[in-house]
ROVEX-733970 format. One line per 3 residues: number of its first residue (from 1); their letters; for each residue x, y, z of N, C-alpha, C. Coordinates in steps of 0.02 Angstrom, whole numbers, m for minus. Each point is the difference from the previous one (the first is absolute). Layout:
! ROVEX-733970
NUM = a = X/Y/Z/X/Y/Z/X/Y/Z  ... .
This chain:
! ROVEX-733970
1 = xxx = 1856/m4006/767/65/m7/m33/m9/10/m74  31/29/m29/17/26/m68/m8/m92/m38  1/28/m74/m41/m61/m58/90/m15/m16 .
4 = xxx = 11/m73/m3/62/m32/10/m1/m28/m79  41/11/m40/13/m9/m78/81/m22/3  m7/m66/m29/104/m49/9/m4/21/m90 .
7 = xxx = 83/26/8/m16/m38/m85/84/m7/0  5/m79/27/58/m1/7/59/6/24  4/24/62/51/28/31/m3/m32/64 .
10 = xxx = 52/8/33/23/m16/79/m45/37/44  m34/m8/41/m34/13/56/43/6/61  8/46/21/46/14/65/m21/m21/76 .
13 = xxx = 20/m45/20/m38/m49/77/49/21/39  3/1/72/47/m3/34/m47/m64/70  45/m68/17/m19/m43/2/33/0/63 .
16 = xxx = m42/m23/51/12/2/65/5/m61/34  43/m29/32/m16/m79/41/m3/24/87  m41/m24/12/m24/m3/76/0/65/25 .
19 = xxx = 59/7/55/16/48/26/58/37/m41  8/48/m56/37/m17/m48/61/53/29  14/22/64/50/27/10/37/m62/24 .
22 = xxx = m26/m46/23/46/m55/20/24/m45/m55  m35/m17/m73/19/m28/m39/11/28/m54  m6/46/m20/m5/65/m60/m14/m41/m67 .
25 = xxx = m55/m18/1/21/m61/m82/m55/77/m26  53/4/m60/m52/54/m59/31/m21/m57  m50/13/m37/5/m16/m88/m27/39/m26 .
28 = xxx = 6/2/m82/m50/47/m58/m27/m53/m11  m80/m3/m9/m20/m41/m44/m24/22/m70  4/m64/m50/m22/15/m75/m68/m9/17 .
31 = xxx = m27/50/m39/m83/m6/m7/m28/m90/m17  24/m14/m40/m12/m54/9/24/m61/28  28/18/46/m11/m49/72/75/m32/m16 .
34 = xxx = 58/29/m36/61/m52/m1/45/11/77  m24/52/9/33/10/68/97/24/1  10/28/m39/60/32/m6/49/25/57 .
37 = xxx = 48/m19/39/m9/m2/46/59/72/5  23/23/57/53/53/4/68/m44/55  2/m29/17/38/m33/33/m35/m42/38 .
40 = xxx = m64/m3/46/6/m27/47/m61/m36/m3  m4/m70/3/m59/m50/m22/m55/17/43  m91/13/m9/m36/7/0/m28/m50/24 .
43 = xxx = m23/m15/52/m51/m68/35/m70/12/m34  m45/m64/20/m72/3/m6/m28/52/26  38/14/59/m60/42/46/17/84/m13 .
46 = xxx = 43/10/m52/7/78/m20/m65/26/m42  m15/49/20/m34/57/m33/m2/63/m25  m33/m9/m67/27/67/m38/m43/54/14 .
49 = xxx = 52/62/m23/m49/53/40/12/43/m87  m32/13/m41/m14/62/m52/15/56/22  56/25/m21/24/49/29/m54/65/m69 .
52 = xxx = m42/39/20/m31/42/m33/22/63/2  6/53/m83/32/41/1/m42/70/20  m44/m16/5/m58/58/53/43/7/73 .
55 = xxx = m13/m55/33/13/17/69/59/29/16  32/8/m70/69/77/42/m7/46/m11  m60/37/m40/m36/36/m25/24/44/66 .
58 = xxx = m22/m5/50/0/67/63/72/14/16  49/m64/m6/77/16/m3/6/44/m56  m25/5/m73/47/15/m51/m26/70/17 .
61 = xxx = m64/17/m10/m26/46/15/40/76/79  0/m55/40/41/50/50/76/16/m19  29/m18/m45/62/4/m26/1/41/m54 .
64 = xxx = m54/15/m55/5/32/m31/m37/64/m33  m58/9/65/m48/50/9/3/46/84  15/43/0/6/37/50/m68/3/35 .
67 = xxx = m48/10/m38/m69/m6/4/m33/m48/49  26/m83/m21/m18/m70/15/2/15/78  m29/m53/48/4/m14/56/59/m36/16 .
70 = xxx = 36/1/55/45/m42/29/8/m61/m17  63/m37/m6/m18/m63/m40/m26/m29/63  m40/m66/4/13/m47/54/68/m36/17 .
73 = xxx = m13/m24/51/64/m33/22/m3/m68/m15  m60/m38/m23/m10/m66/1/m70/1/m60  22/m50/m60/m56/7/m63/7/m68/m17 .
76 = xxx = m63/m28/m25/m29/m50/m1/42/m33/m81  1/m51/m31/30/m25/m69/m41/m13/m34  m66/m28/26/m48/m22/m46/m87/32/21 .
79 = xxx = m23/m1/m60/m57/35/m10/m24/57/16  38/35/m21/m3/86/m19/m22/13/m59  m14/m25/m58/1/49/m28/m97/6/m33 .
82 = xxx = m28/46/m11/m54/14/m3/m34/m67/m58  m58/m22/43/m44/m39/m53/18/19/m67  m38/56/m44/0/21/m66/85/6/m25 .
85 = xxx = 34/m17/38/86/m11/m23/m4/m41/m32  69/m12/m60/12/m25/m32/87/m36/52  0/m68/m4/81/m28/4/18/m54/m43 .
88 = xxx = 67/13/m29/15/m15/m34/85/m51/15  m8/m44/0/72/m49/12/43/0/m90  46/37/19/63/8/m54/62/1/3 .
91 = xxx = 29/m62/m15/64/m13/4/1/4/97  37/9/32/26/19/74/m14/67/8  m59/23/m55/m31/58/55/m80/m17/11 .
94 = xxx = m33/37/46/m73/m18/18/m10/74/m12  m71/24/m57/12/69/1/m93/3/11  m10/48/9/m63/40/7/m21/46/m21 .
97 = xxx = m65/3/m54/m15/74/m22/m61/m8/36  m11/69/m9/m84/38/37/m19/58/m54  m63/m6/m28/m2/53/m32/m78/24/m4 .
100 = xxx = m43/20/31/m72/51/19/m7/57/m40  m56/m14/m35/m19/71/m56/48/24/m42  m16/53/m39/49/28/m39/27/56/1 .
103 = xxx = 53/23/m29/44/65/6/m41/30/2  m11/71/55/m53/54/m1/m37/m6/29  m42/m68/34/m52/m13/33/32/0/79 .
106 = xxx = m36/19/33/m28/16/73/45/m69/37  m34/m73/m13/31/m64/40/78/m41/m47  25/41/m18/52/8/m64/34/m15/57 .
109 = xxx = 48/m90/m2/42/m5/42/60/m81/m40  68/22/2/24/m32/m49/70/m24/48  19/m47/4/54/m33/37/34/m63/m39 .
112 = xxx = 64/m7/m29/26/m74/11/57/6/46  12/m61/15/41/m11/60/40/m84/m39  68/m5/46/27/m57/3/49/m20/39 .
115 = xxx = m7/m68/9/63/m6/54/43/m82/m38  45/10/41/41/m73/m20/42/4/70  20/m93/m1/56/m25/62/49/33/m27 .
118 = xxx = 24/44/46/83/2/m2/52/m63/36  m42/10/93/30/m61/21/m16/m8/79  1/m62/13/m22/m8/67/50/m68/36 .
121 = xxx = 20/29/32/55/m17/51/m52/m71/77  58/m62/6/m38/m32/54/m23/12/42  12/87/37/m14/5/40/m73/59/14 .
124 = xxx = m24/11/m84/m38/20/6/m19/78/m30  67/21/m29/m1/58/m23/m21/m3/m75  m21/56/m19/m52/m18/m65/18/76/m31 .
127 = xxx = 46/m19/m60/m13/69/m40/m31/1/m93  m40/52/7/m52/m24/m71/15/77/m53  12/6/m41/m19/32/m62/m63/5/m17 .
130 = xxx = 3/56/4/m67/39/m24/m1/70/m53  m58/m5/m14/1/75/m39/m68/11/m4  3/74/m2/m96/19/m2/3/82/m73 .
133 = xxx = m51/0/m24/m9/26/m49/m80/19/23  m19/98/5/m50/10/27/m47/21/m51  8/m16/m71/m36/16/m60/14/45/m32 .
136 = xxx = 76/45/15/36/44/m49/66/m59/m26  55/56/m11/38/m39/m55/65/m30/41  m4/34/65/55/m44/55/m26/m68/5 .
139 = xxx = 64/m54/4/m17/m35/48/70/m31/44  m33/26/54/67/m10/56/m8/m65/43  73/10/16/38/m66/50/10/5/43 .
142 = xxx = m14/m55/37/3/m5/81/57/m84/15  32/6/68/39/m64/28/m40/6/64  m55/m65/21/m31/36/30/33/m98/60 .
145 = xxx = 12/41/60/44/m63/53/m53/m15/69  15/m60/28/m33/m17/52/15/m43/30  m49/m28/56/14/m53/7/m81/m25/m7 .
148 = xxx = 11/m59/m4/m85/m51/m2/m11/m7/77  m70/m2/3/m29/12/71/m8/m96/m6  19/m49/75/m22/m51/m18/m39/m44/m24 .
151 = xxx = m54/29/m17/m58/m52/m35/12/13/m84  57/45/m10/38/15/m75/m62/24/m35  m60/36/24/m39/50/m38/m8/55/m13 .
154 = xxx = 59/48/45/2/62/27/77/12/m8  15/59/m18/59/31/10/10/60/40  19/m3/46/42/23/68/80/52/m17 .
157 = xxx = m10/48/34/73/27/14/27/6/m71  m3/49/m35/m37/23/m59/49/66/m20  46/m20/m32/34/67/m46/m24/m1/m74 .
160 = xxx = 0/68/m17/m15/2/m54/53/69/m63  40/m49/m23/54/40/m37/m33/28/m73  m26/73/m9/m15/1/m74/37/17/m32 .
163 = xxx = m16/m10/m77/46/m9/m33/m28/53/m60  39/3/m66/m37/45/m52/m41/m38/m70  m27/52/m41/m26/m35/m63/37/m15/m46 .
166 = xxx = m14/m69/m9/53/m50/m49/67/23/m5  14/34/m38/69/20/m15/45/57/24  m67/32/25/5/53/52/25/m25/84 .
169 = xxx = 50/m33/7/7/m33/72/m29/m32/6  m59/m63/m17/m36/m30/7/18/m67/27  m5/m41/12/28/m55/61/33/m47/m84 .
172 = xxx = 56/m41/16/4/m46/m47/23/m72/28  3/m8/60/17/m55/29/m2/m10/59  6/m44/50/18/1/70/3/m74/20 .
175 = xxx = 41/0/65/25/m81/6/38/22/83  3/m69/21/37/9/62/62/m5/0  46/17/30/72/m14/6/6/m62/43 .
178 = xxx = 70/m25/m21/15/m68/69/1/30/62  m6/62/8/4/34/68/m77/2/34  m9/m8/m45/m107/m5/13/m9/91/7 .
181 = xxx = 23/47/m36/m23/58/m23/m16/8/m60  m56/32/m18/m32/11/m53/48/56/m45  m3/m5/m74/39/29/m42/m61/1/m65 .
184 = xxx = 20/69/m32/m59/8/m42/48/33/m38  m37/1/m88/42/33/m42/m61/66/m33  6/51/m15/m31/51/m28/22/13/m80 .
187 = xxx = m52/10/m69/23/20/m62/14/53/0  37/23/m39/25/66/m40/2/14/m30  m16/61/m30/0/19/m81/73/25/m9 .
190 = xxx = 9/13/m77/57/18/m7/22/46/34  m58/87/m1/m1/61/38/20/m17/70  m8/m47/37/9/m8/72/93/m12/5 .
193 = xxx = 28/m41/m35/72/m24/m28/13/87/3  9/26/m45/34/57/3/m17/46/61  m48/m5/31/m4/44/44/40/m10/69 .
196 = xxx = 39/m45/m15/14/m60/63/36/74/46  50/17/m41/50/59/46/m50/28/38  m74/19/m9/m18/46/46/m48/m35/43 .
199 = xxx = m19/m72/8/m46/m26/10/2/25/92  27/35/29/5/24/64/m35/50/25  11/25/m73/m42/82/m10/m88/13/m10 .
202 = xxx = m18/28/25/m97/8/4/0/m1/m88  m73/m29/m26/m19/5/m70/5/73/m13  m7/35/14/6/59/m48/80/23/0 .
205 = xxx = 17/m8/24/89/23/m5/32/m49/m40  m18/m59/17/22/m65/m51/m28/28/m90  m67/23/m7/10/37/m47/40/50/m62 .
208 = xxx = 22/58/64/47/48/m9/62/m25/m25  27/m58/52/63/10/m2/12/m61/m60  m63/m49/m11/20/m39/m74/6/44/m56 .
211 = xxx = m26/45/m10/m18/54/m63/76/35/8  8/12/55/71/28/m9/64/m32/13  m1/m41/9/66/m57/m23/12/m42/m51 .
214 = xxx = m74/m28/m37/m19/m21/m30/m10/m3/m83  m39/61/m11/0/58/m44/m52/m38/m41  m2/m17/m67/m53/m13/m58/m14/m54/47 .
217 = xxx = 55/m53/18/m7/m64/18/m49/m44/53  m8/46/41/m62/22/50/m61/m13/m28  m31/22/m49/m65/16/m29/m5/m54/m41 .
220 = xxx = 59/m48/m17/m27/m64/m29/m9/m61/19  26/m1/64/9/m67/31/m93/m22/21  m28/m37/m24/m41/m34/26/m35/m17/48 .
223 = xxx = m37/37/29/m42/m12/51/m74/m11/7  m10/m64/9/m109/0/m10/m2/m83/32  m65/7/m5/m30/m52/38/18/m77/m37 .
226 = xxx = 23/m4/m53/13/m51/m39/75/m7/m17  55/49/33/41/30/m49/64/m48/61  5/m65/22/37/m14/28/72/m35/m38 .
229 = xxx = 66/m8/50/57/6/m19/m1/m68/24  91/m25/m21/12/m51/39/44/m17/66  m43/71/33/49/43/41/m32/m23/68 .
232 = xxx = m9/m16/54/m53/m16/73/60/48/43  m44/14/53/22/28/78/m24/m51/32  32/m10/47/12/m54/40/m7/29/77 .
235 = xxx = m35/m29/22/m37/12/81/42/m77/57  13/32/55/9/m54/28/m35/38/73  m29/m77/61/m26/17/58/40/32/44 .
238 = xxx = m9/47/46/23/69/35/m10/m65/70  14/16/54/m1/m39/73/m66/29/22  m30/58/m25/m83/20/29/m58/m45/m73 .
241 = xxx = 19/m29/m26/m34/m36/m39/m17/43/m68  34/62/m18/m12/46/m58/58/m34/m50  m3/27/m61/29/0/m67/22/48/11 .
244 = xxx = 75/m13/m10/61/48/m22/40/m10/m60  m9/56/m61/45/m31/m52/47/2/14  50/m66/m43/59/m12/12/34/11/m68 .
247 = xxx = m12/7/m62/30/18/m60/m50/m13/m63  45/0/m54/m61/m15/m57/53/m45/m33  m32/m66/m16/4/m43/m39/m13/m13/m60 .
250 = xxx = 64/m18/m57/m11/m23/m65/13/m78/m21  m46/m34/m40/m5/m74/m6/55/m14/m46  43/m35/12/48/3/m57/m18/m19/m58 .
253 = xxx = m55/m57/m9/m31/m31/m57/m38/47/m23  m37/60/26/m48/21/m29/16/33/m44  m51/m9/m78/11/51/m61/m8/75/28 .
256 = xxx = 5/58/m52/20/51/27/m85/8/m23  m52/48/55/m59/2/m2/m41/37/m58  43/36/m23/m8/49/m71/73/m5/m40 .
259 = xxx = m26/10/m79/78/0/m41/20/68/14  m44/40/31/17/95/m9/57/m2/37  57/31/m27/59/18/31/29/20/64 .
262 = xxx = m67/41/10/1/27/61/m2/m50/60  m33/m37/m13/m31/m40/63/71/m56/m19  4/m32/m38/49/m63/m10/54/49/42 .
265 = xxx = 54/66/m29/34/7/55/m13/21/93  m64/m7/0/m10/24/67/3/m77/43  m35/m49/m33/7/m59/13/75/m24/24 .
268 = xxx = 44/1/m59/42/m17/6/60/3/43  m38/100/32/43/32/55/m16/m42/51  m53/m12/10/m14/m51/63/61/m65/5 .
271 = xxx = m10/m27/m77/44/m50/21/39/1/m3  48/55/m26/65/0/31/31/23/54  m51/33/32/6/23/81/m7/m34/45 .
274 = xxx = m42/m39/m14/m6/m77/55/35/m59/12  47/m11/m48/40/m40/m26/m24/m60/m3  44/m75/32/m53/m49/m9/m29/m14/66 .
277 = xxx = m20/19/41/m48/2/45/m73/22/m39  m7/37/m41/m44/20/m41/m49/55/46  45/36/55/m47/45/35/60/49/23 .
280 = xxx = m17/50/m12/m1/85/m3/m11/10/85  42/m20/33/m5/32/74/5/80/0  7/20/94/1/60/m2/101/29/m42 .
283 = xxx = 29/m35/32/58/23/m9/39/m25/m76  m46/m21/m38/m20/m1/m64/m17/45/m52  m41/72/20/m49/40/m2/54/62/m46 .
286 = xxx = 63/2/40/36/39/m35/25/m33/m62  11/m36/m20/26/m42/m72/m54/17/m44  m41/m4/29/m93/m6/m55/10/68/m32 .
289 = xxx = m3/54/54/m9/73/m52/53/6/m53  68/m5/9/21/32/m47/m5/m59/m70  m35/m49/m11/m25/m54/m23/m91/29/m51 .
292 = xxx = m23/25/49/m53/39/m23/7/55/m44  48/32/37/28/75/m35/24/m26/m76  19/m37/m8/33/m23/m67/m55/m20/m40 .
295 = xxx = m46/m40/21/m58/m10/m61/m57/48/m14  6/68/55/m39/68/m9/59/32/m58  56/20/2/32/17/m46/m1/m20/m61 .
298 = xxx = m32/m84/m4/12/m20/m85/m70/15/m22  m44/34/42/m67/25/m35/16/56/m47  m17/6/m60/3/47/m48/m54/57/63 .
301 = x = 34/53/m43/m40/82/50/m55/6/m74 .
């Protein structure tokens, strides 16, 4: 098992009593032992299991390498990740670097990884935040769902939703509904906001047809790995257990993410298209463009 370094942060447990489909007691615990609970009180006889951000390593991997082997169907939570690893407990994430030789050399091998609770349900369903970064300048997001195998060391029955880099679609939330379906939110850059009219259309036509509806206004809107709005797409669970977006959401509180003009009115199209529901459904979708169209026009040519 990888070299374990706290400096401070929440340690992610998922805490099992007996037979824990019959009693479902789970908690987060604080690293240092306050025992924080999520609803449901924790007996003596629960045990924590370290959920480690290696062992989804073969999930993230089959999700985002064509290359990778098949994911498994069933992966272990704790002690994956290589002796010479580094883990690190920060805030409510548990993260992991790996790093062997140097750029250029032959055993040149570079990984961080991380995960956090999203949420785990009494009856056993377990969904975690993650992200992996393979030693270039991505680092992507995963909603990765299950259920806990009973001895709560193993995760079983195993979707794995990816997601994009940081601001590039990159995961920004997830939580259960009172319906007990999973709902996840995705970032956006400003560039993604304006593209909304074509978001139907394959990337390269979505191209075309921003440049030509668009005009100067196109080429300024903001798009990069850092370059997020206060704009989310919003995912809700499908009846086959997939993510289906359901609109894009604006926070009403939130400041506008840049003072640049551009983006404050693209923002703003959101929120006035959503009204106060604060979400941009499908039949929403038509209000948004000609909303867009107006803050591409106040771009100087």
């Amino acid at each position: 098992m990888g070299r374990l370094v706290g400096i401070g942060g929440v340690l992610i447990v998922v805490a099992v009593v007996g037979l824990f489909l019959g009693f479902g007691a789970y908690f987060v615990e604080d690293i240092e032992g306050s025992g924080a609970e999520t609803g449901v009180p924790a007996s003596d006889e629960a045990r924590a299991v370290v959920i480690d951000p290696a062992c989804l390593w073969p999930l993230l991997d089959a999700s985002f390498s064509p290359d990778a082997p098949p994911a498994p169907s069933q992966v272990n939570l704790q002690n994956c990740a290589p002796a010479d690893a580094e883990i690190v407990l920060d805030g409510d994430w548990n993260r992991v670097s790996l790093q062997r030789g140097e750029p250029g050399e032959a055993d040149f091998e570079r990984r961080f990884s991380g995960v956090r609770f999203a949420h785990l349900s009494d009856d056993g369903r377990l969904a975690l935040e993650a992200y992996d970064n393979w030693g270039g300048s991505g680092v992507f997001s995963s909603l990765v769902a299950g259920r806990l195998a009973a001895d709560g060391a193993a995760l079983r029955d195993i979707k794995v939703h990816a997601f994009g880099d940081r601001c590039n679609g990159g995961l920004a939330g997830a939580a259960m509904n009172a319906g007990g379906r999973l709902t996840a939110s995705a970032n956006m850059t400003p560039w993604d906001i304006m593209i909304e009219p074509f978001a139907d259309l394959p990337f390269e036509a979505q191209w075309e047809a921003g440049k030509a509806r668009f005009g100067a206004a196109f080429g300024q809107a903001s798009s990069c790995a850092i370059c997020c709005s206060a704009v989310t797409r919003e995912y809700g669970q499908d009846d086959q257990g997939g993510l289906v977006a359901v609109g894009l959401r604006h926070d009403p509180g939130a400041a506008p993410s840049s003072e640049d003009a551009l983006t404050v009115c693209l923002e703003d199209a959101v929120r006035q298209a959503a009204g106060a529901d604060a979400l941009v459904e499908a039949a929403e979708r038509a209000t948004l463009g000609p909303l867009i169209d107006a803050c591409a026009k106040a771009v100087p040519n």
